[in-house]
C-alpha positions as CSV (number, residue, x, y, z in Angstrom):
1,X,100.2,92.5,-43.2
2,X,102.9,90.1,-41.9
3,X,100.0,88.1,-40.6
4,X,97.7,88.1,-43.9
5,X,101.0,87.5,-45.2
6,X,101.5,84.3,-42.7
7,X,98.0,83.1,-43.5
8,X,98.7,83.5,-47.1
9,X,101.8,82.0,-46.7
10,X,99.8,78.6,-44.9
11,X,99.5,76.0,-47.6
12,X,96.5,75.9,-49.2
13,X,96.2,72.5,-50.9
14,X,97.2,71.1,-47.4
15,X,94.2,72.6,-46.1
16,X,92.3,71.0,-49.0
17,X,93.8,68.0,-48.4
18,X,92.9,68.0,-45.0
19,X,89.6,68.7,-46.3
20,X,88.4,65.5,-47.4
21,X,89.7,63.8,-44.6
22,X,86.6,65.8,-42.8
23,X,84.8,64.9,-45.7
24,X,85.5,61.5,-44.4
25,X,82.8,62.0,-41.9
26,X,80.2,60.8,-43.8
27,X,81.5,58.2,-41.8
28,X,78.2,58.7,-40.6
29,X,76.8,56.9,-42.6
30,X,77.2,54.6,-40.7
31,X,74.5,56.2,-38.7
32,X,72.3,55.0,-41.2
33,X,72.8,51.9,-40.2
34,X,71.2,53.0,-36.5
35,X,68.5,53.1,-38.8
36,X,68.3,49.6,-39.2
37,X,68.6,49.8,-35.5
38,X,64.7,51.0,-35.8
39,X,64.5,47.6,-37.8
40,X,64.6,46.3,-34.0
41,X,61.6,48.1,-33.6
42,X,60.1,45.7,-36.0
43,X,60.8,43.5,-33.2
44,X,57.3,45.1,-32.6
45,X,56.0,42.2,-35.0
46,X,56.5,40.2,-32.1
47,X,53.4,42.1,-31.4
48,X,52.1,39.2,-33.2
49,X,52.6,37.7,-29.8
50,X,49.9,39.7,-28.7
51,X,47.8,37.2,-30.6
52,X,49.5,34.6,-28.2
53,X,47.8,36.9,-25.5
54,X,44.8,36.1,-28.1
55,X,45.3,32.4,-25.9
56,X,42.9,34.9,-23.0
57,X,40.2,33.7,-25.6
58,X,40.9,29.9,-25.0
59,X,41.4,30.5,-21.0
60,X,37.9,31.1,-20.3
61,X,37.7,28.0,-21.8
62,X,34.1,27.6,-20.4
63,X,35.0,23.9,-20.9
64,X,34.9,24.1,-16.8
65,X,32.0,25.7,-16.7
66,X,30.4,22.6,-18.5
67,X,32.0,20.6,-16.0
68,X,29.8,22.9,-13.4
69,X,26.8,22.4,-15.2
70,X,27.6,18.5,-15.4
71,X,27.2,18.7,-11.4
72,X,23.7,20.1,-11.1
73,X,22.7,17.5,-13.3
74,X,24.1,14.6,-11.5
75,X,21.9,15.5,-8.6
76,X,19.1,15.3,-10.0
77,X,19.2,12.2,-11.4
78,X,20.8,10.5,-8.3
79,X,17.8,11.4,-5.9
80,X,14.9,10.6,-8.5
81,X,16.4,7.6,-9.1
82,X,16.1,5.8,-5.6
83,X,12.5,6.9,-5.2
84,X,11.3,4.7,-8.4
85,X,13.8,2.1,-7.3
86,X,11.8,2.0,-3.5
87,X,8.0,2.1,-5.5
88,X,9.2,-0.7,-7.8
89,X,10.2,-3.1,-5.0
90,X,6.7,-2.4,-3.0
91,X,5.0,-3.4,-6.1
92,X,6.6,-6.1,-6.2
93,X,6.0,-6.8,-2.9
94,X,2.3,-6.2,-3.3
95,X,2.1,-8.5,-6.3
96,X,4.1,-11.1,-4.9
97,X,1.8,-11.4,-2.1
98,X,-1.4,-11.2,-4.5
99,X,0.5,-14.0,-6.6
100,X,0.3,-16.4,-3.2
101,X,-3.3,-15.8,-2.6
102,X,-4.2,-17.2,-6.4
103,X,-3.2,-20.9,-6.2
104,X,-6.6,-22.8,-4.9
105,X,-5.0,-25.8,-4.1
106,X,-2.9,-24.2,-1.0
107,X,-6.4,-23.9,1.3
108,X,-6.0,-27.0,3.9
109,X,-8.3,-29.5,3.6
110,X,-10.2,-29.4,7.5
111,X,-12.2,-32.5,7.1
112,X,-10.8,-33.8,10.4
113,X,-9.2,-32.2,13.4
114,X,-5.7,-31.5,14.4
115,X,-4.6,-32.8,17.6
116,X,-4.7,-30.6,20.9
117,X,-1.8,-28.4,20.3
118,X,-1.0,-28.4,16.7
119,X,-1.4,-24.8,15.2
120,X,-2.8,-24.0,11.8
121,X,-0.3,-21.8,10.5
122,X,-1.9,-19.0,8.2
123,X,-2.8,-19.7,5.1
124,X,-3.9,-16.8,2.6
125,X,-7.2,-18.1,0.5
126,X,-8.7,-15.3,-1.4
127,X,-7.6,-12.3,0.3
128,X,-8.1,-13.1,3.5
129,X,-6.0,-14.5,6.6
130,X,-7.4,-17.1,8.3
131,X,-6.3,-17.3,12.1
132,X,-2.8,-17.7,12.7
133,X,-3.2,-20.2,15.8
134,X,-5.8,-22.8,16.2
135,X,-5.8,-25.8,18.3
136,X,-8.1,-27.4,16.0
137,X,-10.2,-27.6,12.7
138,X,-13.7,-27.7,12.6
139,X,-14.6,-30.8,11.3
140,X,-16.8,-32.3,8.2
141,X,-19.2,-29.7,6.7
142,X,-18.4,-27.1,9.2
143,X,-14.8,-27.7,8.2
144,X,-15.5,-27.1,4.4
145,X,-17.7,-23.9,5.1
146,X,-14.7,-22.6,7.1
147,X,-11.9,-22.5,4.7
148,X,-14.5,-22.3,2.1
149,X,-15.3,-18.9,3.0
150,X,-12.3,-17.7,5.4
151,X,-14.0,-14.1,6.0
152,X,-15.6,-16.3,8.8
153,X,-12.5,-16.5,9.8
154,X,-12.4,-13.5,11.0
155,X,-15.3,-12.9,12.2
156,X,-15.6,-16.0,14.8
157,X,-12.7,-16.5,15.2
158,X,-11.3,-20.6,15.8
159,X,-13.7,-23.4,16.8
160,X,-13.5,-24.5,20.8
161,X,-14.2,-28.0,21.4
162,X,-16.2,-30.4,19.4
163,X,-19.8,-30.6,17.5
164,X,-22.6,-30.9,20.3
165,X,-26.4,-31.8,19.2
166,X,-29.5,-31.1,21.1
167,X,-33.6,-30.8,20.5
168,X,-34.2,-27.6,18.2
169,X,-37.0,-25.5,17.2
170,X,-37.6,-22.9,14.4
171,X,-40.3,-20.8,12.7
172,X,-40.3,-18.9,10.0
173,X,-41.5,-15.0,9.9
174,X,-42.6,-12.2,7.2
175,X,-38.7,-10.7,7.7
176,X,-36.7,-13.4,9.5
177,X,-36.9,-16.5,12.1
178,X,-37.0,-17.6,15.4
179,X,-34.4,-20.7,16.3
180,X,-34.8,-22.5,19.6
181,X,-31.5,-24.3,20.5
182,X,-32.3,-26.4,23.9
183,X,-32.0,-22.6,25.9
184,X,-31.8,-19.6,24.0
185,X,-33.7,-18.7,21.4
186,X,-32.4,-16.2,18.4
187,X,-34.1,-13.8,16.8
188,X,-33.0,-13.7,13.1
189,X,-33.6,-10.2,10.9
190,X,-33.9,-10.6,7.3
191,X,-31.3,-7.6,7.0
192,X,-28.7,-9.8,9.2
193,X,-29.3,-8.6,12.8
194,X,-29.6,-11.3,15.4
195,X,-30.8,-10.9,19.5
196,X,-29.7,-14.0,21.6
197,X,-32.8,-14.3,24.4
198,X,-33.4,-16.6,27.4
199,X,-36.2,-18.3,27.0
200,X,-37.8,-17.7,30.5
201,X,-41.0,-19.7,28.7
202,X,-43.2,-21.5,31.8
203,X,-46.1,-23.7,30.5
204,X,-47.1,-23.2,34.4
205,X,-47.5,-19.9,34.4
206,X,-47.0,-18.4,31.1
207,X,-50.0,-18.2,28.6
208,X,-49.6,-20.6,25.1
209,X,-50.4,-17.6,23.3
210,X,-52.0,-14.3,23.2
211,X,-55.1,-12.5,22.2
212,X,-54.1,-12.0,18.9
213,X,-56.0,-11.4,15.5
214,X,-53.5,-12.4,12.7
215,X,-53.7,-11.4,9.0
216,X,-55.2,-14.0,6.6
217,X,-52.5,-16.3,5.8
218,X,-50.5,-15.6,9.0
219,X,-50.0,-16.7,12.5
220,X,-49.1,-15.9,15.8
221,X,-46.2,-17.3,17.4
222,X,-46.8,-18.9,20.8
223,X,-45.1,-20.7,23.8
224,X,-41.3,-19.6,24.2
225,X,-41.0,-17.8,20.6
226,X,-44.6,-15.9,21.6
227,X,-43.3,-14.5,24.7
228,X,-40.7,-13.2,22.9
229,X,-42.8,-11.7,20.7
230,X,-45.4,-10.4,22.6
231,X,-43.2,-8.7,25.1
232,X,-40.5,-6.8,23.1
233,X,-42.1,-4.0,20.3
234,X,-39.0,-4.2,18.4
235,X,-38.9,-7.9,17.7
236,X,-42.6,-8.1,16.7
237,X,-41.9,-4.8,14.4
238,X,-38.9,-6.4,13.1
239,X,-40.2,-10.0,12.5
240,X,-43.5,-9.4,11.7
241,X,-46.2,-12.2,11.6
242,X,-45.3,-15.7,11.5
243,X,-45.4,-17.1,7.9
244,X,-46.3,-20.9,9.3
245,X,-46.1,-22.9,12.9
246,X,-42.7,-23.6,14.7
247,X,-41.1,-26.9,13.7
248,X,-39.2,-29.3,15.7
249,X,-36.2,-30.9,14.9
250,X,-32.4,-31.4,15.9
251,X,-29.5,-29.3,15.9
252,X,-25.8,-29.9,15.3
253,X,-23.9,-26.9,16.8
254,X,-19.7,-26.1,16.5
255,X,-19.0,-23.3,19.0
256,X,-16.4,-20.9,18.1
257,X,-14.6,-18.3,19.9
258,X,-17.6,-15.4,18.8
259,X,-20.4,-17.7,17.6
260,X,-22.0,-20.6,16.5
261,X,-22.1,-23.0,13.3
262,X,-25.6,-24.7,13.3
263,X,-26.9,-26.9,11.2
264,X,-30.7,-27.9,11.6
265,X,-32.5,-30.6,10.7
266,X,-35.0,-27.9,9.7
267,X,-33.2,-26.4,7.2
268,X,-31.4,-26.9,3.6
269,X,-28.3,-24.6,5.0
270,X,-26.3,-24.1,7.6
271,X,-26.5,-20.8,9.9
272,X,-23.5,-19.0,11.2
273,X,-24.2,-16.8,14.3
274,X,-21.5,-14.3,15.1
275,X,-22.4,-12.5,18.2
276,X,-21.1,-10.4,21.2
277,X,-21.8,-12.2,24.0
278,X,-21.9,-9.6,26.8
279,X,-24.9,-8.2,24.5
280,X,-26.6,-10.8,22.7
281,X,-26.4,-8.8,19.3
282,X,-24.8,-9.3,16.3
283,X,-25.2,-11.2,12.8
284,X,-26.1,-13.8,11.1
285,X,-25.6,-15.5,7.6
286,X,-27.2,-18.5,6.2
287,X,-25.0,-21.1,3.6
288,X,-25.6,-23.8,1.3
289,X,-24.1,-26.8,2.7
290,X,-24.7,-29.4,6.2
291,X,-22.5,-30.9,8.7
């Protein structure tokens, strides 16, 4: 009882005063203002920088990658480009040299010789080189048919020495001619083939002619041309029968390094005789024009 009475006897409104001093705790209230603490957590709206990690998207800026496919294609058009470049300077290296061959007036006029010495340097006339080294021109006529027509050129090469003359003979066949020139004697095909013979013709021994019956209109050759004739199968095939006697006349004769330029008295043209001389074959042409 003396305790209850003690307890009683404690002051009561101290107590109660003493309450609201706890009461005071509400104090934490400030704890609500941690809460705004969680407003730092809307610091998470920096998550908005995530969308700076949205920049990714620009880093695979394929930009580079268009750089890469800018290389391939710079290849390409450096190596096509030097091949055109390479064609265009042939062509024009192939029309420049077709442009030198038109001018007419460029061909060298031949009607007299060059000294011993002098070279003809080459001169293109319509297509074709003539000879890069001669000693001389052929002279007159021969001259004019030579750089008239350079294929000849070619084919007989330069002239040696100087014009001869001497006694001739000819006659005329159903497909070419027989030419006597002082020695040997040419057989001339009508489809361009020549034979170079010796004429080994003896009016001593040899007969004038043969027993021969020509067709009406025709003859049979005789002397050096019948010899000829009558002893090789392939000239009489080739020539046929003689379309009229032999004539005599004169020849003018340039010799060149593989042939002959003839021109005979006979004859409204002159011959060119291209031939191999370890054979005695080759060709022959025939030309308007004389020495």
């Amino acid at each position: 009882m003396g305790l209850l009475a003690a307890c009683a006897s404690e002051p009561v409104p101290q107590d109660v005063g003493q309450l609201p001093t706890l009461a005071e705790l509400p104090t934490a209230t400030p704890t609500n203002t941690a809460e705004p603490t969680v407003t730092p957590t809307d610091t998470l709206t920096p998550t908005s920088t995530f969308t700076a990690t949205i920049t990714l998207s620009p880093t695979p800026s394929v930009t580079p990658s268009m750089t890469i496919t800018d290389t391939p294609t710079r290849t390409p058009t450096t190596t096509p480009s030097p091949t055109p470049r390479q064609s265009a300077l042939s062509l024009l290296a192939q029309l420049a040299d077709s442009v030198t061959v038109l001018p007419q007036e460029m061909r060298p006029m031949p009607a007299t010789p060059l000294p011993n010495g002098v070279n003809q340097s080459t001169v293109p006339v319509g297509g074709t080189i003539l000879p890069a080294s001669c000693p001389q021109l052929p002279p007159d006529g021969f001259g004019t048919l030579f750089f008239g027509t350079p294929s000849l050129a070619g084919q007989i090469g330069c002239p040696l020495g100087t014009p001869t003359t001497s006694n001739s003979a000819e006659q005329r066949f159903e497909r070419g001619a027989m030419v006597w020139l002082g020695g040997p004697i040419y057989v001339l095909y009508a489809d361009g083939r020549l034979q170079r013979f010796d004429d080994t013709f003896n009016a001593a021994v040899d007969p004038a002619s043969g027993v021969e019956n020509p067709p009406a209109g025709l003859v049979e050759p005789i002397r050096g041309f019948g010899k000829i004739w009558r002893n090789n199968p392939d000239v009489r095939s080739g020539l046929g029968w003689g379309t009229g006697a032999e004539t005599g006349g004169n020849a003018t004769m340039q010799r060149f390094e593989r042939g002959w330029m003839i021109d005979l008295s006979q004859r409204a043209d002159l011959l060119v005789l291209v031939e191999d001389p370890a054979t005695g074959t080759g060709r022959w042409q025939s030309f308007a024009g004389s020495y």
